[in-house]
MIDOSE-1310 file (N, C-alpha, C; in nm, 2 decimals, decimal comma, always signed):
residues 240
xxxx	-0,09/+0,39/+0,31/-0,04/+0,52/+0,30/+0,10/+0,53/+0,37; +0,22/+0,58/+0,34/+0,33/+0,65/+0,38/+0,34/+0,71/+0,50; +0,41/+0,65/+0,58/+0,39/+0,79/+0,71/+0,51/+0,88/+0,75; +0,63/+0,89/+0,64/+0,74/+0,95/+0,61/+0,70/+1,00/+0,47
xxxx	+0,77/+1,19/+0,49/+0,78/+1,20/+0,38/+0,65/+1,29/+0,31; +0,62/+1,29/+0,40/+0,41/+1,35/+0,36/+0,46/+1,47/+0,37; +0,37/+1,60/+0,31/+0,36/+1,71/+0,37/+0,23/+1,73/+0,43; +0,20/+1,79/+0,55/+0,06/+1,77/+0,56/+0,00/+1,89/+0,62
xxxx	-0,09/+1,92/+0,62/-0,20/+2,05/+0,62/-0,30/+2,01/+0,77; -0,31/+2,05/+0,89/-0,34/+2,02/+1,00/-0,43/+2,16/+1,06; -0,55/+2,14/+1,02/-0,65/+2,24/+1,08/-0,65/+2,25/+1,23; -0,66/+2,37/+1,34/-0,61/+2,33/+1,47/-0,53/+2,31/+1,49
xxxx	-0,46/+2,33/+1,44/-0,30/+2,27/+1,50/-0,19/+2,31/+1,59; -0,27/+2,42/+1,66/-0,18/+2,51/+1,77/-0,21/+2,45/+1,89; -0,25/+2,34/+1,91/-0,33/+2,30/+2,08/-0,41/+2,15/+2,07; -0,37/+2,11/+2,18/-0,48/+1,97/+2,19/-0,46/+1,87/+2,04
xxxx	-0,60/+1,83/+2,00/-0,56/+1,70/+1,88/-0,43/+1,74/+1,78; -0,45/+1,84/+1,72/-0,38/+1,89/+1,59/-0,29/+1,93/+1,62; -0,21/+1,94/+1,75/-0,10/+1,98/+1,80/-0,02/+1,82/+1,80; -0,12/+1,77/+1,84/-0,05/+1,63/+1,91/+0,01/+1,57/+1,76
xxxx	-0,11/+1,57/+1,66/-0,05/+1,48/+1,51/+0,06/+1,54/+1,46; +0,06/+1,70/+1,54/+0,14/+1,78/+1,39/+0,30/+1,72/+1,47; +0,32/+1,71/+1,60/+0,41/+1,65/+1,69/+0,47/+1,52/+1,60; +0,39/+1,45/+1,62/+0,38/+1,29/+1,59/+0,43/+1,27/+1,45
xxxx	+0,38/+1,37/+1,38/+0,43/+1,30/+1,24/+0,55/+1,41/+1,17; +0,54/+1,52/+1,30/+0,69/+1,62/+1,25/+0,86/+1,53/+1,25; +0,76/+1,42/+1,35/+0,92/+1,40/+1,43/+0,98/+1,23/+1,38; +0,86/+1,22/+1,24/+0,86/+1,11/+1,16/+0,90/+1,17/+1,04
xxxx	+1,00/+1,24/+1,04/+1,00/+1,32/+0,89/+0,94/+1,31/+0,83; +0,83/+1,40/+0,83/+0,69/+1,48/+0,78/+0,73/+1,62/+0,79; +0,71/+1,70/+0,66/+0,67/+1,85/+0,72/+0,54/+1,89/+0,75; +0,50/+1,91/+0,86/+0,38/+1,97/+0,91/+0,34/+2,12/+0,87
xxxx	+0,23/+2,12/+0,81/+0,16/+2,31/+0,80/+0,04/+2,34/+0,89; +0,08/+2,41/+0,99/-0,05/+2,36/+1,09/-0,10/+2,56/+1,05; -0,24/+2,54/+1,10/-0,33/+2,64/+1,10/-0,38/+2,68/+1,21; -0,43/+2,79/+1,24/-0,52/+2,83/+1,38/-0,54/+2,96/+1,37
xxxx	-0,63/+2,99/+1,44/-0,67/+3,15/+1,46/-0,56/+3,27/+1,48; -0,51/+3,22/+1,60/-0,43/+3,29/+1,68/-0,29/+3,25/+1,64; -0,22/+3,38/+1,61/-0,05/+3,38/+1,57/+0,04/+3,36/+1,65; -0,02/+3,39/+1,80/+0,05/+3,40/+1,92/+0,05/+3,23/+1,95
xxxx	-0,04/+3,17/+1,98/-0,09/+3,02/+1,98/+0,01/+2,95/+1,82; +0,05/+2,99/+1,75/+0,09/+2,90/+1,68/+0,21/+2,91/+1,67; +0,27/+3,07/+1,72/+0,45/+3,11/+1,69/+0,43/+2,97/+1,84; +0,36/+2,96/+1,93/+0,42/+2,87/+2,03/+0,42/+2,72/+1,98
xxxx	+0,31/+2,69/+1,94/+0,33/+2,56/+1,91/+0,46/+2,53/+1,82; +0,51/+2,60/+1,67/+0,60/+2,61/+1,64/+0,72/+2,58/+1,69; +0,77/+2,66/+1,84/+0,83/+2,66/+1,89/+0,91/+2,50/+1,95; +0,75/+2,36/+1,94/+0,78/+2,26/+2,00/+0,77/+2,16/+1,85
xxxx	+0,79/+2,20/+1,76/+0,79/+2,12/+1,65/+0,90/+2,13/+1,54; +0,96/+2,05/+1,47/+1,07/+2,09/+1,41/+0,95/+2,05/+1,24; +1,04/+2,09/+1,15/+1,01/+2,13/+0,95/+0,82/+2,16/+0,98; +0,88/+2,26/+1,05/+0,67/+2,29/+1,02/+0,68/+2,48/+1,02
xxxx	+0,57/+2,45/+0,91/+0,55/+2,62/+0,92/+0,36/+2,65/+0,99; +0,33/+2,75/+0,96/+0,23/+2,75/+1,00/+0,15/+2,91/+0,93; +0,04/+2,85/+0,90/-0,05/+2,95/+0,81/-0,19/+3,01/+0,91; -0,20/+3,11/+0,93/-0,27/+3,21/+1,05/-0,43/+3,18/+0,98
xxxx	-0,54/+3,16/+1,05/-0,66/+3,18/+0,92/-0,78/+3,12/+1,05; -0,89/+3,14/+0,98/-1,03/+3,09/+1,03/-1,09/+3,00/+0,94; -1,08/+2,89/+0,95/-1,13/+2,83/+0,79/-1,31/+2,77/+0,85; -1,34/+2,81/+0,94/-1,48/+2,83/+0,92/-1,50/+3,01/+0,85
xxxx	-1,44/+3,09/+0,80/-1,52/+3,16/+0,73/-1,43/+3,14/+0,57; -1,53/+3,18/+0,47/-1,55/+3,15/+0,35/-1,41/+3,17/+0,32; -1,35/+3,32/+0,32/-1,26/+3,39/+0,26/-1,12/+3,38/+0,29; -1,12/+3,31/+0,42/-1,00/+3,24/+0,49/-0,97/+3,10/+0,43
xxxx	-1,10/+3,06/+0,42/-1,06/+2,89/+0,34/-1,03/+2,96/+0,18; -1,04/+3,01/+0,11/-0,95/+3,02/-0,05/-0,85/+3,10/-0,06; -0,81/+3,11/+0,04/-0,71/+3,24/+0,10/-0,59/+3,09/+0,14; -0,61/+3,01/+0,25/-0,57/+2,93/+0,25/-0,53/+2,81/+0,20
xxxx	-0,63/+2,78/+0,12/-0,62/+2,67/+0,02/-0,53/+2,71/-0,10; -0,55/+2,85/-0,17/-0,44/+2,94/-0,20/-0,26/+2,90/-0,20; -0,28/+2,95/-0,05/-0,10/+2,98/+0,00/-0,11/+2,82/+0,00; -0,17/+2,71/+0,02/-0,10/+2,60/+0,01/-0,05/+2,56/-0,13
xxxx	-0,16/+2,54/-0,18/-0,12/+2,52/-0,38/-0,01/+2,59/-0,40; -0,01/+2,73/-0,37/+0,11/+2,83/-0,41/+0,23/+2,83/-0,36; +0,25/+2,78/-0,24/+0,34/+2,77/-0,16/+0,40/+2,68/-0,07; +0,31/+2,57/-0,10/+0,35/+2,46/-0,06/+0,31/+2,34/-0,15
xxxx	+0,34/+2,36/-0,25/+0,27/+2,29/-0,36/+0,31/+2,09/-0,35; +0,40/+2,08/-0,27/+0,40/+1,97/-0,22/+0,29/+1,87/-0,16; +0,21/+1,94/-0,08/+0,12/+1,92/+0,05/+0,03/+1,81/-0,02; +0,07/+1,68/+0,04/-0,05/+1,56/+0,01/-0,16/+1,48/+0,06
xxxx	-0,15/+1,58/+0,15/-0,25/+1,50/+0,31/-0,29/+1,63/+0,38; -0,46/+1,66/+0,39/-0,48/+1,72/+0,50/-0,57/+1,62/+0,57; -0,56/+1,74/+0,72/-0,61/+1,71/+0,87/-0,73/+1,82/+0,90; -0,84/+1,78/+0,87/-0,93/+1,89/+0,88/-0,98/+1,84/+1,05
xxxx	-0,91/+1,86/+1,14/-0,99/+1,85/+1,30/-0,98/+2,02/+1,37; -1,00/+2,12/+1,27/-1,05/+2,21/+1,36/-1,22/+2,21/+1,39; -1,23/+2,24/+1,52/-1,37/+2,24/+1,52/-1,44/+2,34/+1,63; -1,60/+2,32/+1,65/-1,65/+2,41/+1,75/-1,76/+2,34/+1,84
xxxx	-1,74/+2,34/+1,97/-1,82/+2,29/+2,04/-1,93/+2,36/+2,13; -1,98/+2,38/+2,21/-2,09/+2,47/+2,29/-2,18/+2,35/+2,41; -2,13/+2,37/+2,50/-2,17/+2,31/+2,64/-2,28/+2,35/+2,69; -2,41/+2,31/+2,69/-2,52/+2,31/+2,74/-2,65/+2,30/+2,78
xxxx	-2,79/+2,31/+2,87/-2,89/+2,22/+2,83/-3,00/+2,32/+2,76; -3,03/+2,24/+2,68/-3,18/+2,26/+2,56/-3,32/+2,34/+2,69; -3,27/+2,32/+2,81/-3,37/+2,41/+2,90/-3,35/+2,54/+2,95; -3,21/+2,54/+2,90/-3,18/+2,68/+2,95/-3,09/+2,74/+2,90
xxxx	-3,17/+2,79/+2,76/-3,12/+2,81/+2,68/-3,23/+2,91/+2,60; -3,20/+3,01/+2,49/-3,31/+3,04/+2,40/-3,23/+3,03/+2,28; -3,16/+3,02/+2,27/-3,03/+3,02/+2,14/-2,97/+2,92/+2,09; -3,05/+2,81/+2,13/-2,97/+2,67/+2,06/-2,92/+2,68/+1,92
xxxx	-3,02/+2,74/+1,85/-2,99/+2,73/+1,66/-2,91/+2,82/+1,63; -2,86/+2,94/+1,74/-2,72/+2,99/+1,72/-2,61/+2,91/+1,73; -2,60/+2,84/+1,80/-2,48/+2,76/+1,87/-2,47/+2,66/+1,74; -2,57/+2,61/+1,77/-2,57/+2,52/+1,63/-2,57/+2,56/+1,54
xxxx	-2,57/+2,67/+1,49/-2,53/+2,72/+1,30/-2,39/+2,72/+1,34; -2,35/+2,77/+1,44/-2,19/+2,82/+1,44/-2,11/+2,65/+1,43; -2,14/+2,54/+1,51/-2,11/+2,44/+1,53/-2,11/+2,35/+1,37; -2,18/+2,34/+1,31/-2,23/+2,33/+1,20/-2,16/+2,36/+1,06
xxxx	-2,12/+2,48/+1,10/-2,06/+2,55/+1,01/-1,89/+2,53/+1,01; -1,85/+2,54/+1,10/-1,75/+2,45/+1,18/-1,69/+2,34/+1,14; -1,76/+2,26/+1,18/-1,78/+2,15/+1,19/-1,81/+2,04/+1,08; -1,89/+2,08/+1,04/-1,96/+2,02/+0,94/-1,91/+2,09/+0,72
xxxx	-2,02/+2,22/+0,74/-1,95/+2,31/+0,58/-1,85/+2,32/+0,55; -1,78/+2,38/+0,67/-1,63/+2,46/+0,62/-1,51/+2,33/+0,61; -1,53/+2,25/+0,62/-1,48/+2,12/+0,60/-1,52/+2,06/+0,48; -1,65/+2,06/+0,46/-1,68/+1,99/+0,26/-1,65/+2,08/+0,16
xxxx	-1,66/+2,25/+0,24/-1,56/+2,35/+0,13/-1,44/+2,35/+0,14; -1,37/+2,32/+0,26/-1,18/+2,31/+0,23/-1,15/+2,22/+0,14; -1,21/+2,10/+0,17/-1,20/+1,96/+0,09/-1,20/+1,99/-0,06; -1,29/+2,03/-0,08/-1,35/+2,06/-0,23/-1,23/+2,13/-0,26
xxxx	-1,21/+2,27/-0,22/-1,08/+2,35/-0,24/-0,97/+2,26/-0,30; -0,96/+2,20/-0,21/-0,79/+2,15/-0,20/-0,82/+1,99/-0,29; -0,94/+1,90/-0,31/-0,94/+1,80/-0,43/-0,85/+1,76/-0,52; -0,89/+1,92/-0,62/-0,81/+1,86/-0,74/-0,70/+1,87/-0,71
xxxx	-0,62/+1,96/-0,63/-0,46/+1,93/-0,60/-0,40/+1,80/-0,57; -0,50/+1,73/-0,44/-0,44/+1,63/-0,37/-0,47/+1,48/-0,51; -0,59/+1,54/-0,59/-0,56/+1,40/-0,70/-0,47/+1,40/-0,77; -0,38/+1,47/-0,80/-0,23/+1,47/-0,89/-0,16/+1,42/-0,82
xxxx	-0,10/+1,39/-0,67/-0,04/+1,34/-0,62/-0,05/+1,18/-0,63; +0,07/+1,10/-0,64/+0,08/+0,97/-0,66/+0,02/+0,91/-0,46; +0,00/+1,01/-0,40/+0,00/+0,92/-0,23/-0,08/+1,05/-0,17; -0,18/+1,06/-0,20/-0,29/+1,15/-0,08/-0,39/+1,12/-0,01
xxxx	-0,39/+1,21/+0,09/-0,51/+1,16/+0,22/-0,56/+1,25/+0,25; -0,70/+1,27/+0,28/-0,82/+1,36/+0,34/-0,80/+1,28/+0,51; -0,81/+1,34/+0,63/-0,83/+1,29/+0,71/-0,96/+1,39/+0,82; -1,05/+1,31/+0,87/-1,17/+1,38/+0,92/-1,15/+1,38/+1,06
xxxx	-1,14/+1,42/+1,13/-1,17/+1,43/+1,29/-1,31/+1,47/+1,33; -1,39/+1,35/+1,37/-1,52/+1,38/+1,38/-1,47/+1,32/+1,55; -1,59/+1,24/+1,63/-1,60/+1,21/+1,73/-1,66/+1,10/+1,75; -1,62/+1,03/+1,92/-1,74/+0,91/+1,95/-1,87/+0,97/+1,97
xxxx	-1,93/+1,14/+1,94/-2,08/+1,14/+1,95/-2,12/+1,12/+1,82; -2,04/+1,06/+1,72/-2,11/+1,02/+1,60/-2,18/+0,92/+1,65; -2,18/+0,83/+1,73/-2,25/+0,72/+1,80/-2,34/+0,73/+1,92; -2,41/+0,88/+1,96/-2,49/+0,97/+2,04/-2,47/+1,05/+2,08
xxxx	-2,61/+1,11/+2,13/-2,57/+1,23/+2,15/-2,58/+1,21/+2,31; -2,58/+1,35/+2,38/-2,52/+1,34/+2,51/-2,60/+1,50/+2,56; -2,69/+1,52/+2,65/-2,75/+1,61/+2,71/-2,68/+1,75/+2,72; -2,58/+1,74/+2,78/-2,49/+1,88/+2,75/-2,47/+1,90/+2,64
xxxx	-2,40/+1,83/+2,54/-2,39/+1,89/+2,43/-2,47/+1,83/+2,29; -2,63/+1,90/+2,30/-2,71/+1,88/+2,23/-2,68/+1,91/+2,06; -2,62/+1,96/+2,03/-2,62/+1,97/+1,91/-2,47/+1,93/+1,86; -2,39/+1,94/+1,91/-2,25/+1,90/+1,84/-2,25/+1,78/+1,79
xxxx	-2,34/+1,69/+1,87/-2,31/+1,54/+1,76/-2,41/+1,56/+1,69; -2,49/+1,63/+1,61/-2,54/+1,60/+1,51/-2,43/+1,64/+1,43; -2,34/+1,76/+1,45/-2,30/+1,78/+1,30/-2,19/+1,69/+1,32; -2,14/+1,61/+1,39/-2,05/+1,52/+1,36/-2,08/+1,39/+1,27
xxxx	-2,21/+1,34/+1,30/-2,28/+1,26/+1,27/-2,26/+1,32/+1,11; -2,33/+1,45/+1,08/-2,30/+1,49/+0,91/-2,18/+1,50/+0,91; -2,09/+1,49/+0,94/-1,94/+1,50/+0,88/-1,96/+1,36/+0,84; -1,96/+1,27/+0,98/-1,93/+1,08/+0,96/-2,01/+1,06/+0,82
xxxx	-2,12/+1,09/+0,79/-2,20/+1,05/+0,66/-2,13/+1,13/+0,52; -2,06/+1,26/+0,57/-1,99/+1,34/+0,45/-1,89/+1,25/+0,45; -1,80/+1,21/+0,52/-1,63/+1,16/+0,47/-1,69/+0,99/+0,43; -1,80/+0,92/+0,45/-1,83/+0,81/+0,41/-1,85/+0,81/+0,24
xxxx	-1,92/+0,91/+0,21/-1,96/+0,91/+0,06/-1,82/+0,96/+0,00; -1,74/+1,07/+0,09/-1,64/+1,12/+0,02/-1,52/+1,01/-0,04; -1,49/+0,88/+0,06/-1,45/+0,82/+0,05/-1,49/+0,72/-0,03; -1,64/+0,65/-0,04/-1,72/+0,55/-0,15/-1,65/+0,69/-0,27
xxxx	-1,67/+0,76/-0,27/-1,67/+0,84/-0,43/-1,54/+0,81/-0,48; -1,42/+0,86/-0,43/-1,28/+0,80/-0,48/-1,22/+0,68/-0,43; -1,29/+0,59/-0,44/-1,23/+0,46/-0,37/-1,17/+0,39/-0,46; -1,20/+0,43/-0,63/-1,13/+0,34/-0,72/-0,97/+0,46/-0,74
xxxx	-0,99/+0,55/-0,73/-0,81/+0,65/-0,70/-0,78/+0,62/-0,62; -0,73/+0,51/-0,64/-0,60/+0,42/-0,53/-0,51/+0,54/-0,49; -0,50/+0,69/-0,56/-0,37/+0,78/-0,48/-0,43/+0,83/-0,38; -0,60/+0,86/-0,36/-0,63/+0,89/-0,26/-0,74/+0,86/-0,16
xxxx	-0,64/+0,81/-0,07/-0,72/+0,78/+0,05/-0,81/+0,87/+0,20; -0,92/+0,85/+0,23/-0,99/+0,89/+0,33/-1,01/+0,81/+0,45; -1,00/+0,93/+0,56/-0,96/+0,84/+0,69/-1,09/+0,94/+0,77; -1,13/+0,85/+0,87/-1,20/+0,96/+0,99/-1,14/+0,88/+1,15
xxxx	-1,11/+0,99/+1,21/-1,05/+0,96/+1,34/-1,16/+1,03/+1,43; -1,21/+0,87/+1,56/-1,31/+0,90/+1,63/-1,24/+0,93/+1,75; -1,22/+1,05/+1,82/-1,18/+1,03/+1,94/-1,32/+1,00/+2,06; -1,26/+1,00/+2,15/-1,34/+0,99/+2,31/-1,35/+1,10/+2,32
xxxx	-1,34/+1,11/+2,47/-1,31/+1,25/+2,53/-1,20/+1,27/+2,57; -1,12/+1,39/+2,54/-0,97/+1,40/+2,52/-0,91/+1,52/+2,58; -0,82/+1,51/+2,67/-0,81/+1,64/+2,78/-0,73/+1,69/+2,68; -0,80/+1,82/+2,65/-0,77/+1,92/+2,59/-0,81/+2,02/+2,64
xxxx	-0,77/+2,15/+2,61/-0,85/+2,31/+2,64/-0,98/+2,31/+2,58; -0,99/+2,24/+2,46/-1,10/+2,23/+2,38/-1,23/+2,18/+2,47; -1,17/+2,07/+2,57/-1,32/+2,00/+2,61/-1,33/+2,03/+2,77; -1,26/+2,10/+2,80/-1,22/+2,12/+2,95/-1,36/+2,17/+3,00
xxxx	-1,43/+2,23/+2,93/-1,58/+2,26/+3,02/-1,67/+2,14/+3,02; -1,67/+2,05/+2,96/-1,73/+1,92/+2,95/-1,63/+1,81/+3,02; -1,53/+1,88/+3,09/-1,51/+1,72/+3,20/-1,37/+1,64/+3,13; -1,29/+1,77/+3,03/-1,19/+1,70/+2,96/-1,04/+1,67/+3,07
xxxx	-1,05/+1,70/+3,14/-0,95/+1,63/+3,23/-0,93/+1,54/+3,29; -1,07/+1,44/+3,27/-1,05/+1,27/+3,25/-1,07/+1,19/+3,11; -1,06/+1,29/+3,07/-1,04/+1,21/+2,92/-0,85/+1,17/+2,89; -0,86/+1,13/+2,76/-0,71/+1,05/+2,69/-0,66/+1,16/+2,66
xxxx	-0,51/+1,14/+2,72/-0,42/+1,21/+2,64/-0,43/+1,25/+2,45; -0,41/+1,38/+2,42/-0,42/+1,36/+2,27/-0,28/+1,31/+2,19; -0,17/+1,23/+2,26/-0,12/+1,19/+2,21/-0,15/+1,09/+2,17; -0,20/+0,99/+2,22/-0,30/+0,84/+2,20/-0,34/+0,87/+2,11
xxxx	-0,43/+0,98/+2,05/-0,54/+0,96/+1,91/-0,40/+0,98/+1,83; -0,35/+1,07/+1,81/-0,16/+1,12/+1,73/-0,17/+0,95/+1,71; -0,12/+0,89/+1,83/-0,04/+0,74/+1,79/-0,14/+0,66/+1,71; -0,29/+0,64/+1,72/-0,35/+0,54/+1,68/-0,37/+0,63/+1,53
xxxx	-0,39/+0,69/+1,49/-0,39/+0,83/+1,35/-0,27/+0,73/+1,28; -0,10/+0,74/+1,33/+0,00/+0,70/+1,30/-0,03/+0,59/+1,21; -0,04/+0,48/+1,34/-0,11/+0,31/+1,28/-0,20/+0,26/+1,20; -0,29/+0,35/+1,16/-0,41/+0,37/+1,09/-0,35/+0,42/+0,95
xxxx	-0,27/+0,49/+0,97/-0,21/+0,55/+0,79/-0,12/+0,45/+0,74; -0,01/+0,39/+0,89/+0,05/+0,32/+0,79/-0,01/+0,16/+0,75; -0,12/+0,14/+0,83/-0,21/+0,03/+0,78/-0,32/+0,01/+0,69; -0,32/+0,12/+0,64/-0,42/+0,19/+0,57/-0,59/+0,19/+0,62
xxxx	-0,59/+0,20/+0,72/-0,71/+0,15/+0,79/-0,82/+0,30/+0,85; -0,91/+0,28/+0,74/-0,94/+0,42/+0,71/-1,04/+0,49/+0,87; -1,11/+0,40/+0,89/-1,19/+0,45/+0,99/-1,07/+0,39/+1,13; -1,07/+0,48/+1,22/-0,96/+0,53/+1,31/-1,01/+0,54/+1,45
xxxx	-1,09/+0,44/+1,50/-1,16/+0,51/+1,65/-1,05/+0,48/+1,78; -1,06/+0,52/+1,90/-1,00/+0,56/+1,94/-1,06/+0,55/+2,10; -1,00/+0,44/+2,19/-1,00/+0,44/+2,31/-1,19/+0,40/+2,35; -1,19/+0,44/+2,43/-1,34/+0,43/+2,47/-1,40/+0,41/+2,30
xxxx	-1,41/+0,48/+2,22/-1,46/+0,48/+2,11/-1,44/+0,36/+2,02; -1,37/+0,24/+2,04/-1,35/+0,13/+1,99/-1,45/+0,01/+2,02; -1,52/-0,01/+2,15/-1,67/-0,06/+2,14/-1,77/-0,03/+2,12; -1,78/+0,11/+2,07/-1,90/+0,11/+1,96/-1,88/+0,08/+1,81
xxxx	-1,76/+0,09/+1,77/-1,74/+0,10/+1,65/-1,74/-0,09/+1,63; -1,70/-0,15/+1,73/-1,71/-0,33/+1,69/-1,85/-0,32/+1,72; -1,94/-0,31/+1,80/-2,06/-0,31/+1,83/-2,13/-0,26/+1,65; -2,10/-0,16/+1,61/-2,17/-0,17/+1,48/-2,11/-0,22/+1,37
xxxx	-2,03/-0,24/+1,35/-1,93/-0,36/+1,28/-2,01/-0,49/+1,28; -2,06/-0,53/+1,39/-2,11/-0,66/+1,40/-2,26/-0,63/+1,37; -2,35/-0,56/+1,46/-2,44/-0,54/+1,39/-2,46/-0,51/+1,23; -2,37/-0,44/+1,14/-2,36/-0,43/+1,00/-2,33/-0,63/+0,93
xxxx	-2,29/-0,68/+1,04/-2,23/-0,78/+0,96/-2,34/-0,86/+0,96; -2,46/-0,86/+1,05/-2,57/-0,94/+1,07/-2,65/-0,92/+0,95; -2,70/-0,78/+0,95/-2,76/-0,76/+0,85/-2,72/-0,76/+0,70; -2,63/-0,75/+0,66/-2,50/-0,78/+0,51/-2,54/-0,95/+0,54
């Protein structure tokens, strides 16, 4: 895949991961289209990125994702690569708690739905392009889960199994390629209640995202998250 030249669509993109790619590949002539909740959070990010615009929206709800998917077809009809790493997380224990399957619908939904509906949205666009990419920001709890945050790696885990089939499905449309990027734990605002200020810079995942597109190397893990992924690599190869 190209890493000049792309237009690209970046869920989250006001802060933390999806700030860091939209950075990284703005300043590789790429136009970036970043998204996020907040207008205030994005006139700023804006402010640190050059050929990027940015579209206001919640694409975990229904009406924001065709609203969105919309103004891109319509108005950026260029756009050949999205970044779906917006997401939702919820810090806490299974004992003290009465509301887990709230957290987890919301996480889920998030995380998991509102991502195989953007995708779907935005499909047939990105198969007319001669060079497109789907890219997934899931996580290293695709490879466990973790006591505080009881439910978020499941739906990561259903993402990792969604972008796997998504990708076996168009593997023979050589125009479009599927990527998933596993980060660690990554000091962001996003994980700061879980201990994210010893985690990796999110420019590291930005750089290894980079090397990964222009290598075409679809699965993308990332720091701590690179000995589990040889660890089942090799396990897969025992049994194969």
């Amino acid at each position: 895949m190209k890493t000049t030249g792309n237009t690209i669509f970046i869920s989250g993109g006001s802060a933390g991961i999806g700030l860091a790619i939209a950075k990284k590949f703005s300043a590789s002539d790429n136009k970036v289209i970043i998204n996020g909740r907040s207008e205030e959070r994005l006139e700023k990010a804006l402010a640190e990125l050059s050929n990027a615009v940015a579209i206001q929206g919640d694409l975990s709800i229904e009406a924001d994702r065709i609203r969105i998917a919309e103004d891109l077809k319509v108005n950026h009809p260029e756009v050949n690569m999205i970044v779906n790493n917006a997401g939702a997380a919820f810090g806490y224990l299974l004992s003290e708690t009465t509301n887990a399957h709230e957290k987890a619908a919301i996480e889920m939904n998030t995380n998991y739905l509102a991502i195989i509906h953007f995708t779907e949205l935005m499909l047939p666009h990105l198969l007319q392009k001669a060079n497109a990419a789907v890219a997934n920001v899931s996580s290293i709890a695709v490879f466990g889960s973790h006591k505080f945050l009881p439910t978020y790696g499941a739906t990561k885990a259903a993402l990792h199994a969604y972008t796997m089939a998504l990708r076996m499905t168009f593997e023979e449309a050589k125009n479009l390629q599927v990527y998933e990027i596993y980060p660690p734990l990554v000091n962001t605002e996003f994980s700061a209640e879980i201990g994210g200020a010893n985690g990796i810079p999110p420019a590291e995942v930005a750089d290894e995202f980079f090397i990964a597109l222009e290598n075409s190397q679809f699965d993308v893990p990332v720091g701590e998250t690179k000995k589990y992924a040889v660890a089942v690599a090799e396990a897969m190869s025992k049994i194969s």
